[in-house]
C-alpha positions as CSV (number, residue, x, y, z in Angstrom):
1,X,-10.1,-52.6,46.9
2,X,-8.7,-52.1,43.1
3,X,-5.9,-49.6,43.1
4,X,-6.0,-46.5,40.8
5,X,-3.1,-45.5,38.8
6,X,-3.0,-41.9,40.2
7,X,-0.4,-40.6,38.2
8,X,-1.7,-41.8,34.8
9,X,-5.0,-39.8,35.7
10,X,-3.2,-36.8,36.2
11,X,-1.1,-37.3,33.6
12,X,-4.1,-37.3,31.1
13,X,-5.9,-34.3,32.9
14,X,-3.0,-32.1,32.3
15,X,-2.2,-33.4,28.6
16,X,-6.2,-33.0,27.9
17,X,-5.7,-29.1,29.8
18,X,-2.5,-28.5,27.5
19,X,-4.7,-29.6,24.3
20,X,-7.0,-27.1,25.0
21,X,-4.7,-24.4,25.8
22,X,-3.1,-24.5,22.8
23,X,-5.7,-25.7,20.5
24,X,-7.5,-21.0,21.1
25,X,-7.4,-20.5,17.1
26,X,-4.4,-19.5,16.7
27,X,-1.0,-20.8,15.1
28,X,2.5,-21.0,16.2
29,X,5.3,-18.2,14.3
30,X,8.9,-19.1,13.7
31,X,10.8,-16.4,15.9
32,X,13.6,-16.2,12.9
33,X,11.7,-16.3,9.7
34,X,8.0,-14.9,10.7
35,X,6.5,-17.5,9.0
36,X,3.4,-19.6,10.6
37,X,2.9,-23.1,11.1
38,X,0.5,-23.4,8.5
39,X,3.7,-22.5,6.0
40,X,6.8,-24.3,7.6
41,X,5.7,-27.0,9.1
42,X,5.4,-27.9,12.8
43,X,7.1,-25.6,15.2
44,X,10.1,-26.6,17.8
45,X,9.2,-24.8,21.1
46,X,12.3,-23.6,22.9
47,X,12.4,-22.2,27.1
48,X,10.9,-19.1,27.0
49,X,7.8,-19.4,25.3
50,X,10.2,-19.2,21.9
51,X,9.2,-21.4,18.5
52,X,11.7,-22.0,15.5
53,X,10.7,-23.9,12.4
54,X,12.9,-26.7,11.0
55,X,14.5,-25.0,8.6
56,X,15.7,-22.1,10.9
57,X,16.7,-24.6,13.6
58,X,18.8,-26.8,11.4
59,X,20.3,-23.5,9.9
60,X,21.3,-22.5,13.7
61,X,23.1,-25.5,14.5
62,X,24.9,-26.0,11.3
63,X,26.1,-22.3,11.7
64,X,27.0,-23.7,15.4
65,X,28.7,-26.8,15.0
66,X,30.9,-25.3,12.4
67,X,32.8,-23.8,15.5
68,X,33.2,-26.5,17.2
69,X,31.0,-25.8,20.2
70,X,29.9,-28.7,22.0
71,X,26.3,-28.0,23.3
72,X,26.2,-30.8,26.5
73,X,28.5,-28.2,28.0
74,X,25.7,-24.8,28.0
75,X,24.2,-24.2,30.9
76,X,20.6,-25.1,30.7
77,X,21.0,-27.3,27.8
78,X,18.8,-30.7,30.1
79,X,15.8,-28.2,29.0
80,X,16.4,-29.0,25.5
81,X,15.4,-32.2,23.9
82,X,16.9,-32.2,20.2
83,X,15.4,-34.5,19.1
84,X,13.1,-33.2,16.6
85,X,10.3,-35.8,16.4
86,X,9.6,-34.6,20.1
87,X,7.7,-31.5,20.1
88,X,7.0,-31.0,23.5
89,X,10.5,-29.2,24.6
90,X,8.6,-26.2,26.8
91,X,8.3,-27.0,30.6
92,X,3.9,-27.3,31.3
93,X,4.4,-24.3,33.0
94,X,5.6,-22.0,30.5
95,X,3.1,-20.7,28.1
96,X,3.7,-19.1,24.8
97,X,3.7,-15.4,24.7
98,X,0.4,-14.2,22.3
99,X,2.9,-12.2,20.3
100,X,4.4,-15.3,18.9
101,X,1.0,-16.3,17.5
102,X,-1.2,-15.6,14.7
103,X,-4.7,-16.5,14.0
104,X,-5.7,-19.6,12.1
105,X,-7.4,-19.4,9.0
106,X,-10.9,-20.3,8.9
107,X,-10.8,-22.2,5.4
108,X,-9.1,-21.8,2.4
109,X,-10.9,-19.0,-0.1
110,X,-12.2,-20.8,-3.3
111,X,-10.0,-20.2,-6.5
112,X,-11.0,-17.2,-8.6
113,X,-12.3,-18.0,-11.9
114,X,-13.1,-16.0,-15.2
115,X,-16.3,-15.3,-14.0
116,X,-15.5,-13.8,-11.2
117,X,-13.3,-11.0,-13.0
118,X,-14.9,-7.5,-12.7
119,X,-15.2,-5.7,-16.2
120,X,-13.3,-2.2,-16.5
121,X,-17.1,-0.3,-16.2
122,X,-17.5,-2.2,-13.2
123,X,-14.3,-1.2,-12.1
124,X,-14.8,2.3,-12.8
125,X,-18.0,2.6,-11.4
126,X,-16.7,1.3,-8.1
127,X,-13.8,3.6,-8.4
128,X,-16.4,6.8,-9.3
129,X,-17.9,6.3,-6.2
130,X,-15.0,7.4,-4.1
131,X,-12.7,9.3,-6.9
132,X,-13.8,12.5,-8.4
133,X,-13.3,13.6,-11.6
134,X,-9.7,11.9,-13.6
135,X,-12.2,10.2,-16.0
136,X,-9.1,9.0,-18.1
137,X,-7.1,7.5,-15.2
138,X,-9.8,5.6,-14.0
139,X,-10.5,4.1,-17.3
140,X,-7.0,3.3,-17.8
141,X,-6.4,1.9,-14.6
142,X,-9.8,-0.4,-14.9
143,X,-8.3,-1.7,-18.5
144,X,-5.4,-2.1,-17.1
145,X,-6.4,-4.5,-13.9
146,X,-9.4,-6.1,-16.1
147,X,-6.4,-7.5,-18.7
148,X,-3.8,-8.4,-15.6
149,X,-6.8,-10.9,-14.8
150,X,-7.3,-12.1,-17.8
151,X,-3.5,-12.6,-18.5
152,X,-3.1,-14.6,-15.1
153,X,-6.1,-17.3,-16.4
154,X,-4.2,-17.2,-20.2
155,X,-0.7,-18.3,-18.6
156,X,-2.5,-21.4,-17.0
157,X,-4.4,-22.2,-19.9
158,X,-2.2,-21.0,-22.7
159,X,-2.6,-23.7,-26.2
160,X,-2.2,-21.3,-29.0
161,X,1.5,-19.9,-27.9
162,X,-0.2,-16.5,-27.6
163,X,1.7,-14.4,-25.3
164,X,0.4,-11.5,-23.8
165,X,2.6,-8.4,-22.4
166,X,1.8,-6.8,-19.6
167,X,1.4,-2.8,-19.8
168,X,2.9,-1.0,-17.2
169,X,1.4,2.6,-16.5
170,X,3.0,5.7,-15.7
171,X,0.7,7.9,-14.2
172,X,1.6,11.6,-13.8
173,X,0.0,14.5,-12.1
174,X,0.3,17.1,-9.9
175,X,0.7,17.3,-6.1
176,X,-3.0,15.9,-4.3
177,X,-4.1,15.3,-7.3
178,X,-5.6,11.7,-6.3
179,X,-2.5,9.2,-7.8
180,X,-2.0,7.4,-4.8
181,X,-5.4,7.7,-3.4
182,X,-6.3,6.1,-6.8
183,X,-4.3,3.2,-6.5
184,X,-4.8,2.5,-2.5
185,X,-9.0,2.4,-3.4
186,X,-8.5,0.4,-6.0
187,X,-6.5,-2.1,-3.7
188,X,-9.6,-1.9,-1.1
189,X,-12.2,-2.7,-4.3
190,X,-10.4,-5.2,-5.5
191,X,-9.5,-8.7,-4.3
192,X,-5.7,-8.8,-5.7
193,X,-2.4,-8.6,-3.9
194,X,-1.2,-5.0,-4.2
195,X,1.6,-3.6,-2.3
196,X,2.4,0.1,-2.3
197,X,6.4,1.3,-1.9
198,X,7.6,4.3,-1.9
199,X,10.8,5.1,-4.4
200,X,12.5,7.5,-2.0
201,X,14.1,4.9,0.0
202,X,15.6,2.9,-2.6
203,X,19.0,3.1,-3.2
204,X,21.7,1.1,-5.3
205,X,22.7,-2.4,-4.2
206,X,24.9,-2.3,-1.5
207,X,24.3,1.5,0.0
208,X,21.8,2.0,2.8
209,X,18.5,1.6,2.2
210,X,16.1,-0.5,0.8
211,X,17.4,-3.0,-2.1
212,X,15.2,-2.9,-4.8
213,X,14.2,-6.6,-4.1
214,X,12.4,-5.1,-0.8
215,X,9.4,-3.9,-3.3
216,X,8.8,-8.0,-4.3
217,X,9.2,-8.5,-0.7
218,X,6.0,-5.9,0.0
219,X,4.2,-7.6,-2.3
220,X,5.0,-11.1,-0.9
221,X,3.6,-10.2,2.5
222,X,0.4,-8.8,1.1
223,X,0.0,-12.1,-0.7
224,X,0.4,-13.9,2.5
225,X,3.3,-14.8,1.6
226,X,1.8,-17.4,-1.2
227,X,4.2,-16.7,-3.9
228,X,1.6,-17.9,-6.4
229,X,-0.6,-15.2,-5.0
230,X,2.1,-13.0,-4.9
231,X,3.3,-13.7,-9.0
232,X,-0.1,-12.0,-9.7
233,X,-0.4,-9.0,-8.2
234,X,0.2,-5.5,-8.4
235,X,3.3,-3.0,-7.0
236,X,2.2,0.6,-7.4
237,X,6.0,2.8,-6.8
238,X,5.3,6.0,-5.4
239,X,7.0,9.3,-5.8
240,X,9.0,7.8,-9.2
241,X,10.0,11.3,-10.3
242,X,12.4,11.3,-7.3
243,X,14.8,8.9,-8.5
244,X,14.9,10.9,-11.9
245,X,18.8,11.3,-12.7
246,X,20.7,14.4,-10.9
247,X,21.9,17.2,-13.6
248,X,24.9,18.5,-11.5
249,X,26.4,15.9,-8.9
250,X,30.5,15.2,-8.2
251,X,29.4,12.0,-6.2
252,X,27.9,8.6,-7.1
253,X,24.0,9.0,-8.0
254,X,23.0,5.6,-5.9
255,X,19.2,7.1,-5.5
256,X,18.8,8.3,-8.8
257,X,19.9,6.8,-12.3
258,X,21.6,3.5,-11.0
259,X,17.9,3.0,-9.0
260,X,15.9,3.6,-12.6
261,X,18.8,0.9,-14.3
262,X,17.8,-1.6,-10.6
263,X,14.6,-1.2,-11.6
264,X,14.6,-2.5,-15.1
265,X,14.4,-5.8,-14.9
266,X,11.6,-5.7,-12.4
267,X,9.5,-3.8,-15.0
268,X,10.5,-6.4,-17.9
269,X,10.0,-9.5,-16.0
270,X,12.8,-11.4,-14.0
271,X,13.5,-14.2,-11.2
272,X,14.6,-12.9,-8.0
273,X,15.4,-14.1,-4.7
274,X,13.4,-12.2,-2.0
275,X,13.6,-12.6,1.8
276,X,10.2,-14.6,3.7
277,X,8.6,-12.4,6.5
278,X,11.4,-10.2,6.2
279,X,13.5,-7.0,4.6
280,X,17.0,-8.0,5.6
281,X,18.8,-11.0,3.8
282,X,21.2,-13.2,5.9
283,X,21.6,-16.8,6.4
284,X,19.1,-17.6,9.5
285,X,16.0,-15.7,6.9
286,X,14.3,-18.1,4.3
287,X,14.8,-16.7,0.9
288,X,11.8,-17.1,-1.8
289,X,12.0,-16.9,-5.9
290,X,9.4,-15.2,-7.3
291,X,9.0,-14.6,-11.2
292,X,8.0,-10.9,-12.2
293,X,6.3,-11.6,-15.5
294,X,3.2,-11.6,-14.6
295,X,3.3,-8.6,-11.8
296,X,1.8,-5.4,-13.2
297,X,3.7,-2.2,-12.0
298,X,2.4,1.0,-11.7
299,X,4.6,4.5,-11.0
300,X,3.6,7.6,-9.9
301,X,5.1,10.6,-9.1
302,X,4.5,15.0,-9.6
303,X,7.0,15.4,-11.1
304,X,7.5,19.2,-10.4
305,X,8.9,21.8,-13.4
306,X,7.9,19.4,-16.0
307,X,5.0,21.5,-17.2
308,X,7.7,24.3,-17.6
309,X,9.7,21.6,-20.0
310,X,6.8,20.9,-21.9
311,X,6.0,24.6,-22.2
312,X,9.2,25.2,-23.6
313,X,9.3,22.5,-26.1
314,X,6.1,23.7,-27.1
315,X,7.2,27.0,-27.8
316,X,9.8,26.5,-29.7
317,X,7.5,24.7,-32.2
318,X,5.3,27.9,-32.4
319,X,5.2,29.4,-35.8
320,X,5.1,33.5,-36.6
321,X,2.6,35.3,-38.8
322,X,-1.6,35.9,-38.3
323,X,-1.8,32.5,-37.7
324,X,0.8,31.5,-34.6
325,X,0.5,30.2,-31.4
326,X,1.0,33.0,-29.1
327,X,3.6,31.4,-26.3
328,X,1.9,32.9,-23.6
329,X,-1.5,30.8,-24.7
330,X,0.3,27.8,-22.9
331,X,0.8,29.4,-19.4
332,X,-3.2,29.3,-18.6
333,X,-3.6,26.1,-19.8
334,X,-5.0,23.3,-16.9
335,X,-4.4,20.6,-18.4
336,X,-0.5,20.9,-20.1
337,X,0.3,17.7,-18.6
338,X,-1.7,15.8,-21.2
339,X,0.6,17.1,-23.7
340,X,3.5,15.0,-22.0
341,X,5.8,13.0,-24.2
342,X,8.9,10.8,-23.6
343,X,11.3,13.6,-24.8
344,X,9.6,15.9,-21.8
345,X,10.5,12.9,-19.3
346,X,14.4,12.7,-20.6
347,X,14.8,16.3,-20.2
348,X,13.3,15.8,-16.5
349,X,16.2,13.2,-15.8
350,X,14.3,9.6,-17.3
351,X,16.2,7.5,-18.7
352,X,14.9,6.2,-22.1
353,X,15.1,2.4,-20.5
354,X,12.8,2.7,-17.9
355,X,10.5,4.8,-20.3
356,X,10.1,2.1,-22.6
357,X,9.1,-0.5,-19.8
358,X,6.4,1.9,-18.9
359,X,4.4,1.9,-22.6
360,X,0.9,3.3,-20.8
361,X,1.4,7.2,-19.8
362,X,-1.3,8.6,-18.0
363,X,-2.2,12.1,-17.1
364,X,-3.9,13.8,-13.7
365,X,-5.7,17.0,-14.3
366,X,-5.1,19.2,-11.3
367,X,-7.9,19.9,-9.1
368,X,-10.6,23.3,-9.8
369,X,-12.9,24.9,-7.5
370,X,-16.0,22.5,-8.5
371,X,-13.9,19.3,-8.6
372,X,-12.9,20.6,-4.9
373,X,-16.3,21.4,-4.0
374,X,-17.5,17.6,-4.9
375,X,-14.6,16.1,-3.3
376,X,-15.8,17.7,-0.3
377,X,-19.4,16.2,-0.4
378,X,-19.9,13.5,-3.0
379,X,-17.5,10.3,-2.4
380,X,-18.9,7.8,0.4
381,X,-15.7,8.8,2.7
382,X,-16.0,12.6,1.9
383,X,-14.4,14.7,4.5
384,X,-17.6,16.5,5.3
385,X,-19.3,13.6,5.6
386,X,-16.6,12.2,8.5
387,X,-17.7,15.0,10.5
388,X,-21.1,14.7,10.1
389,X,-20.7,11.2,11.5
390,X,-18.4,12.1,14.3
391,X,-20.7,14.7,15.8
392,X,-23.6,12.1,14.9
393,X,-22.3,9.9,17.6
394,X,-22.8,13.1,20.0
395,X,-26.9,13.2,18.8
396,X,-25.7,16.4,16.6
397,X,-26.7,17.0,12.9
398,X,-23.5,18.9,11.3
399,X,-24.8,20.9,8.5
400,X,-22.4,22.7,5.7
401,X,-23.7,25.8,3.5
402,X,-22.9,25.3,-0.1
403,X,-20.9,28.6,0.2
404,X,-18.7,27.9,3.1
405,X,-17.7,25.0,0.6
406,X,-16.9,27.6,-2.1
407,X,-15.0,29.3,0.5
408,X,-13.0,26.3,1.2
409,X,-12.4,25.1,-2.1
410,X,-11.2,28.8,-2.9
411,X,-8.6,28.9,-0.2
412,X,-7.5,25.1,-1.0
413,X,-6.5,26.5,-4.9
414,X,-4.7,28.9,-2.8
415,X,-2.5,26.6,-0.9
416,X,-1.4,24.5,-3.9
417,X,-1.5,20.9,-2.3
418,X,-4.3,19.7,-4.0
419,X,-7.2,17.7,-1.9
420,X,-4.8,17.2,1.0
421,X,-5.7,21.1,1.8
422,X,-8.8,20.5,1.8
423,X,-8.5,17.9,5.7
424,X,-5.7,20.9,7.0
425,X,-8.3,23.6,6.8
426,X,-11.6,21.8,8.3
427,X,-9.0,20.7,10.6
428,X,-8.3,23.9,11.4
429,X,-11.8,25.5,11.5
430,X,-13.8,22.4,13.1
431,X,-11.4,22.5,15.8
432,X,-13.4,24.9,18.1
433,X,-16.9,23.2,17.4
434,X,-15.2,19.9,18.2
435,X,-14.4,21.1,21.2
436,X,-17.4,23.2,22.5
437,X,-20.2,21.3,21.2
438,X,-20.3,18.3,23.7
439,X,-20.0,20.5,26.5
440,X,-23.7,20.8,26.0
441,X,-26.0,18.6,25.6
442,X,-29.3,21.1,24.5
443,X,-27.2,21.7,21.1
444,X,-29.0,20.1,18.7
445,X,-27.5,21.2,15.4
446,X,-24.7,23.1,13.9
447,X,-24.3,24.9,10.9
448,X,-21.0,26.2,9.4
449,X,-21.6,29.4,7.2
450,X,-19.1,31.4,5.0
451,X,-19.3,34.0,7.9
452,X,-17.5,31.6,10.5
453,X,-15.2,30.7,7.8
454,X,-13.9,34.4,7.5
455,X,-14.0,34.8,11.0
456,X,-17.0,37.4,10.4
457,X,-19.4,35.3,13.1
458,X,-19.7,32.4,14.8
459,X,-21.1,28.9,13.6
460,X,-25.3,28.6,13.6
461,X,-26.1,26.9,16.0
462,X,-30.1,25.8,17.1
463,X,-30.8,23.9,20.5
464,X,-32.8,20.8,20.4
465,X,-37.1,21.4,19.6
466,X,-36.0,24.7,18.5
467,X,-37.8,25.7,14.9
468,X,-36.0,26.4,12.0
């Protein structure tokens, strides 16, 4: 009778069990530097379902041994094998926690070429569909992303020496006007690495809060943290006008001006050294250089009072006789943002630096009772048209009168925070129909009227087979 080697069968069962645990579409992350095994390499696997790359291993002991500590005498240490040509340092029965995975990537997305670059009416027609009104900021922001493409194909294939700046925008414009919302649907539209940050939480170097190299860092992860990707893309700073410089302070302004000064040379174009899967810089995180040159930036803020700056530089331009401007004609005026100038932004605490990074200014009218109205109906994502569908899902057509929109586009204006007003008040009036309505099932549509609005009457509502 042949003997069987026993143990080599098993051996191979478990190895061939092992494969196929670990082979599940996902990818091993460094549990230092966030990073995945398809960007740093095969992964050490430590006791306790714990992975470090390479780099942060070899940073660990170095930082280790330069005390003197002698590892053969740590408890636990005949678990380790440091040798790193062995992989296999987790007992067979640990298994790696699902939080230290990620999901493998299918295949590699095909390069973009020249072809592929939408045209600013394309753009714009993409952006019409879910942005109403702001004719000129669309248009502006279109131009603007067409030519970041086309500078990203010229710096490959640049003969001629031609160098092509970048144009920053400054884009200005009243509370819930549509700035960021601008910005995030162009990001959704648009196949580019785009990262959003908001400029209240930077501070100078060395104070706490974010450094301003965190922004580069946002925009690093977006890009997957390819820093080709990532040299190409877009960083949109919200709120700008709140790091304008302080007019009466005793202390150090290390939010304001000294933040503007920081953010120079990211505007003109500059080599910094930004953390890898991370915000915080010390020696176990993996630092990256990425080259701002080719990174368009876009800032955005309200900037409250500065309408009354410009109306008093206006003013004081006003000439007497038949045929002056009276100086009360620019208190009804919509639109005085438009008649912005760099002068208006150093008198609101600029500095004439930063302004001059920012060469494209762009205005936001504020919102009327018809743009309101359309916001309300017209985009693809319109608010009425998110309850519609949620009550869709209980079999129950949701119908608005076209004057209960007037009515809530009149007491939007009122509250003076743009669009966002517009989600607080159906909020506040749908409440009671979310509620009631899927208590019965017989309802079989609703109808909100001006009446219900003002608390005059109740919502219409009609049972299901019931006529109109």
């Amino acid at each position: 009778m042949e003997d069987k080697d026993y143990t080599k069968g098993s051996n191979e069962t478990e190895s061939g069990q092992e494969e196929k645990k670990t082979d599940d579409g996902f990818e091993k992350v460094c549990y230092m530097c966030r990073r995945p095994e398809s960007k740093a390499g095969p992964m050490i696997s430590m006791p306790g379902g714990m992975n470090l790359c390479h780099s942060c291993m070899q940073k660990a002991f170095d930082s280790v041994t330069k005390s003197g500590m002698d590892f053969s005498k740590l408890p636990g240490m005949p678990y380790m094998n440091l040798n790193f040509g062995d992989m296999n340092m987790v007992p067979p029965a640990m298994e790696i926690p699902q939080k230290q995975k990620i999901r493998k990537k299918a295949q590699p997305q095909p390069a973009l070429t020249l072809k592929d670059i939408p045209a600013p009416h394309v753009i714009k027609g993409r952006l019409d569909e879910y942005v109403i009104g702001q004719e000129k900021a669309k248009k502006v922001v279109s131009v603007a992303v067409y030519n970041h493409y086309k500078r990203a194909f010229l710096e490959e294939k640049n003969a001629d020496g031609v160098v092509i700046e970048k144009s920053n925008i400054l884009m200005i414009g009243p509370t819930g006007s549509g700035k960021t919302y601008l910005v995030k649907t162009l990001a959704r539209l648009l196949d580019v690495p785009l990262a959003i940050a908001d400029a209240t939480s930077l501070t100078e170097a060395g104070y706490i809060g974010d450094d301003i190299e965190s922004v580069v860092s946002k925009l690093l992860a977006a890009a997957d943290n390819d820093v080709e990707r990532a040299q190409k893309g877009i960083i949109f700073i919200d709120e700008i006008d709140k790091i304008a410089k302080k007019k009466q302070t005793n202390t150090r302004d290390v939010s304001g001006e000294s933040v503007q000064q920081e953010l120079l040379k990211l505007l003109e174009g500059s080599t910094v050294e930004v953390p890898v899967g991370s915000n915080q810089k010390n020696a176990m995180t993996p630092m990256a250089t990425v080259n701002t040159d080719n990174i368009l930036f876009i800032c955005g803020g309200a900037f409250p009072d500065l309408e009354d700056i410009i109306k008093e530089r206006l003013r004081k331009k006003s000439s007497m006789g038949f045929g002056a401007v009276l100086k009360d004609s620019f208190d009804q005026d919509p639109d005085i943002l438009s008649h912005v100038t760099n002068e208006d932004l150093r008198a609101f605490g600029m500095i004439p630096e930063f302004l001059g990074r920012l060469p494209v200014t762009v205005t936001l009218q504020g919102l009327t009772k018809e743009m309101m109205v359309r916001i309300l109906k017209e985009p693809k994502n319109a608010i009425a048209k998110q309850y519609e569908k949620l009550l869709a899902m209980d079999e129950v057509k949701l119908v608005f009168e076209e004057e209960a929109l007037e009515w809530i586009a009149e007491e939007a204006l009122k509250r003076g925070t743009g669009a966002r007003a517009l989600r607080a008040i159906l909020e506040e009036f749908m409440l009671d129909i979310m509620y009631e309505i899927p208590k019965d099932p017989d309802i079989g549509s609703v109808v909100v009227t001006r009446p219900y609005l003002e608390k005059h009457g109740g919502p219409l509502i009609r049972m299901r087979g019931q006529s109109v």
